[in-house]
C-alpha positions in Angstrom: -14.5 12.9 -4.6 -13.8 14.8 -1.4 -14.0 13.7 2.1 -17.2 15.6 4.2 -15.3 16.9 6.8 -17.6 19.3 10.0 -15.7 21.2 12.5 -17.3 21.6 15.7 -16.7 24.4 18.3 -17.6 27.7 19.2 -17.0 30.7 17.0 -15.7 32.7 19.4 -12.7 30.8 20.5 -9.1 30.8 19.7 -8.5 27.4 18.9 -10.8 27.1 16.8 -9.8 30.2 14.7 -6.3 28.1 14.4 -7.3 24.8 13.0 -10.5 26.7 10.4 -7.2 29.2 9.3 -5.0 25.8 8.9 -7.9 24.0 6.9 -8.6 27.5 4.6 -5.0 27.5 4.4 -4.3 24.1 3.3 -7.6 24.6 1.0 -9.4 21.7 3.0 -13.2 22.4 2.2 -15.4 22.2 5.6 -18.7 23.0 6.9 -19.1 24.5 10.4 -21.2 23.8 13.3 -21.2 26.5 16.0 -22.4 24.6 19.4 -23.8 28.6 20.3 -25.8 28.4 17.8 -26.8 25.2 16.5 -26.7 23.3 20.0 -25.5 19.7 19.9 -27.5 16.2 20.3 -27.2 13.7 23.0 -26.7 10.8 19.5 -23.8 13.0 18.3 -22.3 13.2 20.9 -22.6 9.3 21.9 -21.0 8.5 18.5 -18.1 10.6 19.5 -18.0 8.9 23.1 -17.6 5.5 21.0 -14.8 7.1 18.7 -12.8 8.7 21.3 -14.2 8.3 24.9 -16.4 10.8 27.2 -13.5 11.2 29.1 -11.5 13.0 26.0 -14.8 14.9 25.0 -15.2 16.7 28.2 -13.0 19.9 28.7 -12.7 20.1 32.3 -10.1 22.9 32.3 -12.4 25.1 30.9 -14.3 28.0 32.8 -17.6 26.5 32.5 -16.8 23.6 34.2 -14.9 25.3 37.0 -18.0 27.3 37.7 -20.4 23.9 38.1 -21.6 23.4 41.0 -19.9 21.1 42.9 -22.9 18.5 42.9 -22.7 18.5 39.0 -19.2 17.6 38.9 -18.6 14.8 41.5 -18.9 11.2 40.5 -19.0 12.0 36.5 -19.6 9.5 34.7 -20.6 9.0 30.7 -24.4 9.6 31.0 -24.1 12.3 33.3 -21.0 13.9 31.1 -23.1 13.7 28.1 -26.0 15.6 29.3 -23.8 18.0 31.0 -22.5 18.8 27.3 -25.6 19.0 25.8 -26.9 21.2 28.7 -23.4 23.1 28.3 -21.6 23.0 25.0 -19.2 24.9 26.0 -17.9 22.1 28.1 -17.1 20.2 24.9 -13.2 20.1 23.8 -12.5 21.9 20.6 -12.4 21.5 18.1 -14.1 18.3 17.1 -13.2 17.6 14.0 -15.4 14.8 12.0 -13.8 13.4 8.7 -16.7 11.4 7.2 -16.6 9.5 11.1 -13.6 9.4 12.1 -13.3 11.9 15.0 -10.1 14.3 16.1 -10.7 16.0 19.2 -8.5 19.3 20.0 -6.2 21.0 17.3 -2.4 20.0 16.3 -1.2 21.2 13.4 0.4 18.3 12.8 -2.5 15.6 13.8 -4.1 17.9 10.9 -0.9 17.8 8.4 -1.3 13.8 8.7 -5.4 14.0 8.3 -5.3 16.1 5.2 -1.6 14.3 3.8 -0.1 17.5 3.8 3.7 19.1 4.5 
């Protein structure tokens, strides 16, 4: 039996396109959940926190957290990241990748190639 494996992300960006091409390409069977379209829950998200820390969650190089306001950003810490990525998906790293709990945040090709146990 396979592992149920969700990408997270957003449709639209380019590292996302790389790691869904890697999986197609290495066929590694997926489902995909567009943060656009689907939103994301505060419980979801707190799992992920556990796994791998707020801190690695939160893309603060990103444009939408650039243009926060100032207020929004000062003295972050996990409650107040979370609803920030709730209230802003986009301000969630991608991809988040969820192998049946276990969570990989961001795309390697090689993170992947030891995931999946491929060359």
């Amino acid at each position: 039996m396979s592992a149920t494996i969700t990408i997270y992300g957003i449709k639209s960006c380019d590292t996302m396109r790389k790691a869904m091409k890697w999986l197609e390409a290495h066929s590694v069977a997926y489902s995909f959940h567009d943060y656009k379209k689907q939103g994301i829950d505060t419980v979801t998200l707190k799992q992920w926190a556990q796994n791998v820390g707020w801190e690695k969650l939160l893309n603060k190089a990103g444009t939408t957290f650039r243009k926060l306001p100032d207020s929004k950003k000062e003295n972050i810490d996990e409650s107040r990241a979370l609803a920030l990525m709730v209230a802003y998906p986009s301000l969630i790293k991608r991809p988040v990748l969820d192998r049946e709990g276990e969570i990989t945040v961001g795309f390697k090709p090689e993170v992947y190639a030891g995931l999946f146990a491929v060359n």
